[in-house]
Structures are given as C-alpha cells and as structure tokens.
N, C-alpha and C positions, 0 to 999 in steps of 0.2 A: 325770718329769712336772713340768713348769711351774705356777705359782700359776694362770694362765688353765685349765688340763686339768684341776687340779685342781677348781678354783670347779665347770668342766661336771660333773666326776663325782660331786660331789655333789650338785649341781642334778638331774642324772638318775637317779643310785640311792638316793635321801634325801630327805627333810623337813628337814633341816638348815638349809640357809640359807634356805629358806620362813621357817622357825619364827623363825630369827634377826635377819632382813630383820623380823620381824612384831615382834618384840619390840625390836630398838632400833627401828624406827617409832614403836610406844608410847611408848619412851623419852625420845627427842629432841621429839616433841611436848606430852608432859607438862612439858619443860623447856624449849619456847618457851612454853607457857601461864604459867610463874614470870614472864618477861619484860618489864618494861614496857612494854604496848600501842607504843608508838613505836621501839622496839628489836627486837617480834618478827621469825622471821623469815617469808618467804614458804614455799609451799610447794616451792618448786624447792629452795629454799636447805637445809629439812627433807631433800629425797629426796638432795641431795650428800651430806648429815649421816651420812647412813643406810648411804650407799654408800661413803664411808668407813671406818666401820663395818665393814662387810660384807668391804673390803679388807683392813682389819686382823688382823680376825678370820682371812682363808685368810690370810693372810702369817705369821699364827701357828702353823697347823697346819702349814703346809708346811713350817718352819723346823723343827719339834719332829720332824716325821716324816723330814726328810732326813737328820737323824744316822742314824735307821735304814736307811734304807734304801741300799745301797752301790752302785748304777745310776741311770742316769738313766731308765732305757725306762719307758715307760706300764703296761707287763705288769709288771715286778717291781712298781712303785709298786701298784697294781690287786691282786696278789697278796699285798702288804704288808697293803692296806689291808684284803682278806678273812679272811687269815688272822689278822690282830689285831682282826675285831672292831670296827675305826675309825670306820665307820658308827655303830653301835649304840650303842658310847661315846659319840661325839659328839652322837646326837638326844636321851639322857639328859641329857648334860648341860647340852643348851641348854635341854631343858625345865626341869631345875631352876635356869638363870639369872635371875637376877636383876639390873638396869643400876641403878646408885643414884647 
C-alpha cells in the first residue's frame, strides 16, 4: 500500500483525517491570528498549511507501519492494519492531540 491508498483507506474507514485535517485547521489559523496583520496569511496559503500537515502526518504512519508489514499488496496492508487495531489507535490519538 502506497502513502496515496493509504490517505483513501483511512479517509474511507475512519474519522482520522477528518479529525486531523480539523484540528490542524485550528491550528494554523490560530497562528496566523498571532501574525502581524501585514504578514497574515491568505486563506489558500492556510489550506497548503494544512495539507501539508495532513502529508506529514500519512508519511508518518506509513513509514512506522511498513517495518511491519513485510508485502507490498493492499490486502496484507488492510489485514495489518485490522488485525492491529490501527484505526482505533489512530482516531484516539488524534482526538487526544494537541498542535502547540
């Protein structure tokens, strides 16, 4: 499974990146509001913010997860990620995230 399969499969069986996409949104706007008015940024410039963000974040799961997993196929990955639970780990711990 590639970082793009991945991003889908938790977009489609999770709240995850909802949650997370939601909360650095918060994030990054709370720290263009710090900003001096002439420095803010736009809000295109916020949603890139975000979306990098968003990339970091699966670029990090995918990296942690492919030591485990010794295949490339979508089904072992899928089977990884059911059999440990990856989901449910993962919407806990964004809910208890915090961006400082």
């Amino acid at each position: 499974m590639n970082k793009l399969e991945l991003l889908e499969y938790l977009e489609k069986n999770s709240t995850a990146v909802i949650t997370f996409k939601s909360k650095a949104l918060d994030y990054q706007n709370m720290k263009n509001q710090k900003r001096q008015p002439a420095k803010r940024w736009n809000d295109t410039k916020v949603e890139r913010a975000v979306d990098k963000m968003v990339q970091e974040f699966i670029e990090s799961i995918h990296q942690k997860m492919i030591f485990n997993i010794k295949s490339d196929s979508y089904e072992s990955w899928q089977q990884f990620i059911e059999q440990n639970e990856v989901v449910e780990g993962l919407e806990e711990s964004i809910n208890e995230m915090e961006f400082e």
